[in-house]
Every structure is written in C-alpha cells, then in structure tokens.
N, C-alpha and C positions, 0 to 999 in steps of 0.2 A: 460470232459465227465465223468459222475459218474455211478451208475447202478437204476432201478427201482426198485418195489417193486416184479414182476419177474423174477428180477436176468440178465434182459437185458440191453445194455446202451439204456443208456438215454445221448438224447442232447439234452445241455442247448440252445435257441432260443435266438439271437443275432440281437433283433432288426436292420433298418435300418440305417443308418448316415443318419439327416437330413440336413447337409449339404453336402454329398454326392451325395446328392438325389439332391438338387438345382443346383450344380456342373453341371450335368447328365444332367438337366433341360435345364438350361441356354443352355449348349453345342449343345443341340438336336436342339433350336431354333435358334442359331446360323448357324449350318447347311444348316437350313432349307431354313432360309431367304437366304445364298451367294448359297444355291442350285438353289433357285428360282429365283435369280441374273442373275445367266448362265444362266438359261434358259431364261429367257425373253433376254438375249443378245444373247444366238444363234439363237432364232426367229428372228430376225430382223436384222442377219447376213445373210443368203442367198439371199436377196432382192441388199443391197448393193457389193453382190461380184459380181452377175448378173449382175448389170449396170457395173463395174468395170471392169469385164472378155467382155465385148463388147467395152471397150476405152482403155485397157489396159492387154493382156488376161497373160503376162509374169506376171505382176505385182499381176494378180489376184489368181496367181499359187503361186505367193512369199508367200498373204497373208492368204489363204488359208492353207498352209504347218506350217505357224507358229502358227496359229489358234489352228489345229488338234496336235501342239505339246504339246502346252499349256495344252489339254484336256486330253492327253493321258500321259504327268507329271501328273497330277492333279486325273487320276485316280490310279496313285500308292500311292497315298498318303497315302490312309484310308487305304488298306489293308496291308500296312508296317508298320502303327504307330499300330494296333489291331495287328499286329504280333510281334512288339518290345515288345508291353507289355506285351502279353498271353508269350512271353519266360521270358520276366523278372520276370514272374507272379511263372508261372514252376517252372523254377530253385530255386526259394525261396519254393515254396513246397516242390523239393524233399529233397532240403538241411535241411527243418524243419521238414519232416514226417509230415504233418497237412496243410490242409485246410480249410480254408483261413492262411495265413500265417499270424506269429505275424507282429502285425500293421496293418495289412486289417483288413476288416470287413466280411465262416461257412461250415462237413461231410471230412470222410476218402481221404487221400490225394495222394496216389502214382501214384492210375488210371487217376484221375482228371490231376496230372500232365504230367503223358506220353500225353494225348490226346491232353491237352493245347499246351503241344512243340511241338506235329504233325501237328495240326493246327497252328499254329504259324509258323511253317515252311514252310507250304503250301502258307500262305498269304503271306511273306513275298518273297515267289517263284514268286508267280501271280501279285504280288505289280510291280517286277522287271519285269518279261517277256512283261506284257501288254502294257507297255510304250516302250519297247524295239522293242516289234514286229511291232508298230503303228510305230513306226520312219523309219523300214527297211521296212516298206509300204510306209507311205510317199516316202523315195528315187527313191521308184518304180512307183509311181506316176508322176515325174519329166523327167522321161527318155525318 
C-alpha cells in the first residue's frame, strides 16, 4: 500500500490467478455434475423402495436408513471443509496483520479475520450438528 496524490492510501490492484480461476472452474463443475448424480439417483430411489417396502418392509427400513445416512454425511461435508479453510484462512491473517495473506492472492485485515473465524466456526458447528441430528432421527425412525 503506498499513498496517492491526496495523501490517501492507495491500493495496488492484484489481478486474479488464472489458474486459480480454472482450479474454481474445474471444481464448480465438478460439483455440479456428482450434485446432479444424486439427484437423478434419489429420483429413482423411491420407486424401488416402494416395491421393496411391499416384499420386504424390515429390509426397506435397513435401506432406507442407510440411504438418509449417506446423505446427511455428505451434507457435512462442504460446510466443514469452507470452515477448515476460512480458519486456516484467519489465523494466517491475524498472525500477518494483512489481507490476503502472504501467498494468497487483496484490503485491511483484522475485521476480515475475526468474521472469517466466526464464520468458520459457525459452519464448521452446522457441518457437525446436521449429520448428527439426521442420525439421532434416523434411530427414531426405527423404534
């Protein structure tokens, strides 16, 4: 950061990483397609648990439960790995005073990092809870 001709700072403009950017890219559509995976496989899940829960209703309760556990792992996923990072993100700002921290890729840094680790903590709460509470449902489903 240096100053302008006002006497104000001035910050320098930190183009993007274009391979950062393809990284980002790549990963979104990556996503996108095993999002659309699951869905077209839970479509086409309630048809066969129906026939199954009529020749088999214990069996359709087994697979059922393991189904919903799969799903409710799978939703802690993203909100604990976007939490691991924004703390590991933090912690490297407040230890540098600066945002983005050296080696990333930009604006004042103490505020940005309180709120990243509050956020980060939060997901990293809901990552755990969500799978947690879907399981102690499940059991209660079973009784």
């Amino acid at each position: 950061m240096s100053s302008d001709e006002s006497g104000g700072p001035r910050y320098d403009v930190v183009r993007a990483d274009p391979k950062l950017r393809r990284i980002t890219v790549v990963t979104l559509i990556l996503v996108i397609l095993l999002g659309g995976a699951g869905l077209y496989w839970l479509r086409s899940l309630p048809s066969g648990l129906e026939q199954w829960a009529r020749e088999d209703p214990e069996g359709a309760i087994v697979e059922l439960k393991l189904v919903l556990r799969v799903i409710f792992v799978a939703m802690g996923v993203i909100p604990i790995s976007v939490g691991v990072f924004l703390m590991y993100v933090s912690r490297r700002v407040l230890e540098q005073q600066r945002y983005p921290p050296a080696g990333m890729r930009v604006a004042p840094a103490r505020r940005m990092a309180l709120v990243g680790m509050a956020c980060s903590a939060l997901l990293i709460v809901a990552g755990v809870a969500g799978p947690v509470i879907g399981w102690r449902v499940l059991e209660m489903i079973g009784r």
